[in-house]
N, C-alpha and C positions, 0 to 999 in steps of 0.2 A: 614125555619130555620133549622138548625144543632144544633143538641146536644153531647156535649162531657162528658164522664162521665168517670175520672178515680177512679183505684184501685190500691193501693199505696201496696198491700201482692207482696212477693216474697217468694218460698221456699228458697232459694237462691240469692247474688246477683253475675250475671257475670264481669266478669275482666275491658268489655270495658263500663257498664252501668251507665250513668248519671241520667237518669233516678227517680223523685222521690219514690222511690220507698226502701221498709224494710222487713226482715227475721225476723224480732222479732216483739214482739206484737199480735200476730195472736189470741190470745185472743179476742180479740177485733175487731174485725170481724165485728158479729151481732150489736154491738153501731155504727160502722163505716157507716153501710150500715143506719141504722138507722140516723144519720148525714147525709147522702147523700142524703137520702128522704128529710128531714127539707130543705135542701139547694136549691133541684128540687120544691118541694110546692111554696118557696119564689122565683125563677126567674122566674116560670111562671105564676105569681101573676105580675108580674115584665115586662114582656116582649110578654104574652096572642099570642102566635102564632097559628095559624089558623092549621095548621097543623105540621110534623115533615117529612123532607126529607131526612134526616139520623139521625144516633144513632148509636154513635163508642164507644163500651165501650174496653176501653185502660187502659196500667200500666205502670209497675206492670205487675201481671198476674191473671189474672178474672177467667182463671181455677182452680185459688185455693178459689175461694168462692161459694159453695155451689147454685146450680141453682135457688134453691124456696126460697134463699135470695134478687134475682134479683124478685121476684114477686110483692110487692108491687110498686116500680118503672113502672115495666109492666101497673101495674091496674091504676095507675095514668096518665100514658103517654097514656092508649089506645083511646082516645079520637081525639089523634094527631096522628095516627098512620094509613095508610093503606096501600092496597094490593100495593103500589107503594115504600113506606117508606124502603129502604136501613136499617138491623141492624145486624152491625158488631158485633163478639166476640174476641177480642186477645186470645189468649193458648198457653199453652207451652206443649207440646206432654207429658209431664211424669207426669199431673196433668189434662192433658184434656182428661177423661174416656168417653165411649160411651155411660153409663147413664147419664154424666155430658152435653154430646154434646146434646143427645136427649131430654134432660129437658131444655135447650136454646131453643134448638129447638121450642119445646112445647112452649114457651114463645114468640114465634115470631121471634127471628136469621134468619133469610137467609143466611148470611155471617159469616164467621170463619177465621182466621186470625194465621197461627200457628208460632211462634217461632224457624224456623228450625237451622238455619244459615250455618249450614253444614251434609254431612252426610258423615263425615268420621271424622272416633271415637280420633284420635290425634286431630286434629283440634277442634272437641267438648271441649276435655279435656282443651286445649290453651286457649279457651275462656271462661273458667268456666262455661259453658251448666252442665244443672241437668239431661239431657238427652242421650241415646245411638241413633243410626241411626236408630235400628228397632222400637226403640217406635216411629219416627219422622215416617213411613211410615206407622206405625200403627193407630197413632193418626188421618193421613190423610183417610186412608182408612175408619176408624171408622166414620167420618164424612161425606165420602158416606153416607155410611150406615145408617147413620141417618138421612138423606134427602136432606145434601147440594146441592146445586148446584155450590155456590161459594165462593170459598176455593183459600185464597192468604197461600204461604208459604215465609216468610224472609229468604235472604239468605247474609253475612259477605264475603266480599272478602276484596283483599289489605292487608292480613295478614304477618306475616312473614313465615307464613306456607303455603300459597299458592304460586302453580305451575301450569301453563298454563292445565298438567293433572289430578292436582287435582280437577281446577273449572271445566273442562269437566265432569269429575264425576260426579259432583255435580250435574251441573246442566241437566247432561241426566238424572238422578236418580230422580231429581223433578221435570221434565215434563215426565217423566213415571207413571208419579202420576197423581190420576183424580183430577187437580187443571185448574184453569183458570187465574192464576193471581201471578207474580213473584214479591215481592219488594225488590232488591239487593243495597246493603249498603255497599259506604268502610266504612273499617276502620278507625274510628276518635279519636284521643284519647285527652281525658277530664278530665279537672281536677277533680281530688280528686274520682278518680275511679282506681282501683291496676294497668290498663296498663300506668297509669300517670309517673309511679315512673321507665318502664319499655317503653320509646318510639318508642324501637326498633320492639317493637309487632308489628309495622305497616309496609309493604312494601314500599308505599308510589311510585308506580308502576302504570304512567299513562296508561300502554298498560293493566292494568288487566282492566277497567273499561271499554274501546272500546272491550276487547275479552269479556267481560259478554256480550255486547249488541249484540255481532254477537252471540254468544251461544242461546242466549233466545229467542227461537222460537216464539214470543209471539210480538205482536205492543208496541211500549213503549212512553208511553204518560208522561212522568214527568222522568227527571233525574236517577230516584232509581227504576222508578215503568213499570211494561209491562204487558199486561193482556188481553186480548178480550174480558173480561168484565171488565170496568172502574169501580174504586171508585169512585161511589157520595160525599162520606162523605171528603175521600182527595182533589178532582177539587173543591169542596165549599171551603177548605184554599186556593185554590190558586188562586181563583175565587177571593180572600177576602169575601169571603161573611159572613154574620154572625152567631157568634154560642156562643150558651150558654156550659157553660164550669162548670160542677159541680162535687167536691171531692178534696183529700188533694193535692195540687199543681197540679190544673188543671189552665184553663184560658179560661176565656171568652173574645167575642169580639162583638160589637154593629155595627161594620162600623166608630165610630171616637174615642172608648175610648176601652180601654183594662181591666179585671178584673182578679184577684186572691185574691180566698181564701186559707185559711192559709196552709203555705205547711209543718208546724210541725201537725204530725196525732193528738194528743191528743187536742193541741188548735184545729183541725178542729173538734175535735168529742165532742169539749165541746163548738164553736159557729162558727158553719160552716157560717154565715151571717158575719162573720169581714173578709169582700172584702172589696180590695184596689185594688184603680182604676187609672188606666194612660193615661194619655189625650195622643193624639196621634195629630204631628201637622199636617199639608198638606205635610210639606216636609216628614216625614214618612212614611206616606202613599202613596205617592211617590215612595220613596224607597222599601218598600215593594212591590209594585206594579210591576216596573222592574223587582225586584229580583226572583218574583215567578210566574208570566209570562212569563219570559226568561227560565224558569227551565222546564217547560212545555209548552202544547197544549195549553193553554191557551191565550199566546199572550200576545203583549202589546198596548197601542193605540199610535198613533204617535206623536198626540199632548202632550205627556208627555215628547218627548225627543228632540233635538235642531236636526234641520231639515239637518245643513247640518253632521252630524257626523253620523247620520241615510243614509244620502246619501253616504257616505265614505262605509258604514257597507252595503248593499244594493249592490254599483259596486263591493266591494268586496267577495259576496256571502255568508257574518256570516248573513244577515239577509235576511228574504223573506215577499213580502208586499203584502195583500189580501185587498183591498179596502183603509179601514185608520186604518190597527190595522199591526201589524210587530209580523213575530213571526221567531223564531231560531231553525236552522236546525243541531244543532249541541247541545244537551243539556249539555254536558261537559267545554262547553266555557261560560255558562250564567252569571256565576261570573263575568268574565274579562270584556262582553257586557255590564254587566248591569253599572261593577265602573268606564267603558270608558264613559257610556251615563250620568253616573251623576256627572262625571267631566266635571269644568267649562273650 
């Protein structure tokens, strides 16, 4: 089983973030996390997993709450937990301190996850980052220092600010860094977040997304992600497999129905249990299926797609076949794969 647990605090919100996520409120914090425990008590009363294979705690940004706020969650989860159990931390370098890193730590983290997206201080500014480049190499180094071993850093290309020698920068800057794990993300922009009002923030530049992949010294197992050591917690979504989802607009998943609780923080912090559930048909699951198999290592099985359009995709080299599962040697095209294979 997977568990997801977000934290909806921001110091800040950035220009391109959809994300549910709030700079006001912080008040309310200790009731929040306290809601978050109630909501964890009742799904594994709910769902009694035998153990925990990950634990991604996601925003938001979790380096702005307090690390011995995360302890009763710990005390309750230890049971499910061992020397095998993947557990991520998101951060954002100008809020994740090295007493903050080493009190996760202490709690069980292995993994850290930092908010970089650039280190070059215009480009920070462009995408309303709370941060400068020295705290983003500080923030990593600190998490040495505190015991990581595995340290992803995010990185934003497809800007209108990027230039073939910018993302070089970039990204020799963050494999100078003792990290093991790259997740690089274009630029998307979404409604009712300030680069909405402002489209042109995006490059919208197929060649930045093949130059990150030849940049990234690193194996890349999923679309956005490269690392020599994989996420458990992400190949479980892409895996479909299931995961409990707890906190203010998180989501849970069973394998046939989907859950969310309330993603206004106050109704979550006054009955984190009013989840609403979404049955999910074959043909969705379906869909999904393609869509995030093709994007990654993962694969697809064959009997999910019509034999001869697989044979078309096949002599023409977008797909390659290991037994009876198909998988894409090009993760840029998974889209196009996937709406060719589920047209009739």
């Amino acid at each position: 089983m997977l568990l997801y647990s977000h934290i909806p605090f921001c110091d800040s919100k950035c220009h391109y973030c959809a994300f549910n996520s709030f700079t006001h409120n912080q008040h309310l914090k200790k009731e929040y996390m306290q809601a978050l425990l109630r909501q964890l008590h009742w799904e594994l009363e709910q769902k009694t997993p035998s153990r925990l294979q990950s634990l991604f705690i996601g925003g938001g940004t979790p380096s702005t709450i307090d690390a011995n706020l995360y302890k009763p969650l710990f005390e309750l989860l230890e049971p499910l937990i061992d020397e095998e159990t993947e557990i991520t931390f998101e951060a954002n370098p100008n809020s994740a301190s090295l007493d903050w890193l080493q009190g996760i730590k202490a709690l069980g983290a292995n993994r850290v996850s930092f908010g970089v997206q650039s280190f070059d201080e215009k480009k920070l500014k462009f995408l309303g980052r709370a941060h400068t480049p020295s705290q983003a190499v500080q923030a990593i180094e600190n998490a040495q220092k505190a015991g990581f071993d595995h340290i992803n850093l995010d990185i934003i290309y497809d800007t209108a600010m990027d230039t073939k020698e910018l993302l070089q920068k970039d990204i020799a800057q963050a494999l100078a860094l003792p990290i093991d794990h790259i997740s690089a993300y274009a630029l998307t922009i979404e409604e009712g977040t300030p680069f909405a009002k402002s489209p042109q923030a995006a490059a919208n530049k197929e060649e930045f997304g093949y130059l990150i992949k030849e940049l990234i010294a690193l194996p890349q197992y999923e679309v956005s992600n490269f690392g020599s050591y994989r996420c458990r917690h992400n190949l479980g979504y892409w895996e479909l497999r299931p995961y409990i989802g707890i906190g203010c607009g998180a989501v849970g998943f069973d394998g046939k129905n989907r859950y969310y609780p309330p993603s206004d923080l106050h109704a979550y912090i006054q009955n984190p249990l009013a989840i609403q559930t979404e049955r999910l048909s074959p043909q969705d699951l379906r869909l999904e299926r393609l869509f995030l198999g093709l994007r990654s290592i993962v694969g697809i099985e064959r009997s999910l797609c019509d034999d001869n359009k697989v044979d078309i995709l096949l002599k023409e080299g977008k797909l390659i076949q290991k037994e009876n599962r198909l998988y894409n040697p090009n993760f840029f095209l998974a889209d196009e794969l996937a709406l060719y294979l589920l047209t009739d």
